[in-house]
N, C-alpha and C positions, 0 to 999 in steps of 0.2 A: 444505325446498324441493322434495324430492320424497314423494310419497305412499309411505308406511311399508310399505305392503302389495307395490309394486311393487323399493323394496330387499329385500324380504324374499326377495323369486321372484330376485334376482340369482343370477348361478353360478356359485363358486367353479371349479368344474372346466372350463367352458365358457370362463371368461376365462383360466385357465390354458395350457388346448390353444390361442386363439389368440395368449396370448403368445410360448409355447414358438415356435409356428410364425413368427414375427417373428425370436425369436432365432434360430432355425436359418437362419434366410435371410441374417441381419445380418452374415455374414463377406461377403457377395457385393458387389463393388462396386456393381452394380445394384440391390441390395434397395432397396423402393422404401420399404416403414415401417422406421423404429429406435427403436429401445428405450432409454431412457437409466435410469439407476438411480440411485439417493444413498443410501449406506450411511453406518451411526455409524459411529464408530473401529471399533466391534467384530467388523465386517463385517456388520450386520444391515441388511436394506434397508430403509429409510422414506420409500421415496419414487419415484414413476418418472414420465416424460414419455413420449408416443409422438408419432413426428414422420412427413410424410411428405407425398404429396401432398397437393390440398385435393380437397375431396368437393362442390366447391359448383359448380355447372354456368353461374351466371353471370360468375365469375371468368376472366381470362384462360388461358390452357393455361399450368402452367409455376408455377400457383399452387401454394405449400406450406401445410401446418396444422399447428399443434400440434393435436392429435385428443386428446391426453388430458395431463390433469397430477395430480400428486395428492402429499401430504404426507401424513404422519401428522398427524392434528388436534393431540397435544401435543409438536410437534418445528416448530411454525409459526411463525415472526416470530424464527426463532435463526439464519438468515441461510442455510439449505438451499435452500432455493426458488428463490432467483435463480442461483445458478449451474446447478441443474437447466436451468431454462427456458434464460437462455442459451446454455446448451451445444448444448440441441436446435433454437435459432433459428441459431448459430451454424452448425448443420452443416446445415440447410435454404438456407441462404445460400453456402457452401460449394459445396453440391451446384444451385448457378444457381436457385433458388425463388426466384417473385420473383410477385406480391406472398406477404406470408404473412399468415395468417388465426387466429384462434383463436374458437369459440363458447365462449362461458359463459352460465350460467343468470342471467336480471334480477333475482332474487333475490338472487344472492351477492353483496353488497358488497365483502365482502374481497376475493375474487378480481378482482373490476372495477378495486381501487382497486391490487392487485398489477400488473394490466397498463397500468394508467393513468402507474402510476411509472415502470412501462420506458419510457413514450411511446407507448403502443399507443393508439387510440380506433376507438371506436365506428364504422363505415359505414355505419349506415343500415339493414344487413341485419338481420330478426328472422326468427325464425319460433319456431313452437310444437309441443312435443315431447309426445305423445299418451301420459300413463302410466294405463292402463286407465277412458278415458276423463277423466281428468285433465291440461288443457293447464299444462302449464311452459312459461313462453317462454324462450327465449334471441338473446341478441344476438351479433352479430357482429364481432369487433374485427378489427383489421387495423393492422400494424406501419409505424413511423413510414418516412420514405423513408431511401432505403440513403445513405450518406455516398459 
């Protein structure tokens, strides 16, 4: 879904330092990103969500995101996932977020068909995401209304 060349220039050490810097923030009640994690039994992590506001300038003030999710590719459909994700919609709601938002790429089925089953849908919003001159589009889903 994305061009090979542009995961390749990804950087482990550059996503590290701004994770670190989430965690260090994450004790504060006002930290505005969090971090969520999902370890095996063994304590090993496979898994994290980032939660926090939304980045989208047409949304109302007050809006929250999930900004990122991610599984290990062979620990998928064994029933990790959703409690990640809830956890981090859970404490976006918690913390007054309202609406919430998540982008994913038009490509990914899976993951569409993941937010689909929460109740989440599509809004309307796309846009397309420039990987060295390569558009990937992504859609914009948005979480069902609060009970």
């Amino acid at each position: 879904m994305v061009p090979q060349a542009a995961l390749e220039r990804l950087s482990v050490e550059r996503r590290e330092t701004q994770f670190r810097g989430v965690v260090e923030a994450d004790g504060s009640a006002d930290a505005a990103l969090r971090l969520w994690i999902v370890e095996t039994p063994d304590g090993g992590p496979t898994g994290f969500a980032l939660s926090g506001p939304s980045r989208d300038d047409d949304l109302p003030a007050g809006a929250g995101e999930i900004l990122a999710i991610y599984l290990e590719p062979a620990l998928r459909g064994q029933g990790l996932g959703r409690p990640l994700f809830d956890r981090a919609v859970d404490d976006l709601r918690a913390r007054g977020f309202d609406p919430l938002v998540v982008w994913v790429l038009v490509a990914n089925v899976p993951a569409r068909r993941f937010y689909e089953r929460a109740g989440w849908r599509a809004d309307g919003a796309s846009k397309p995401i420039d990987f060295d001159g390569t558009p990937v589009d992504e859609v914009r889903y948005r979480s069902p209304a609060r009970d």
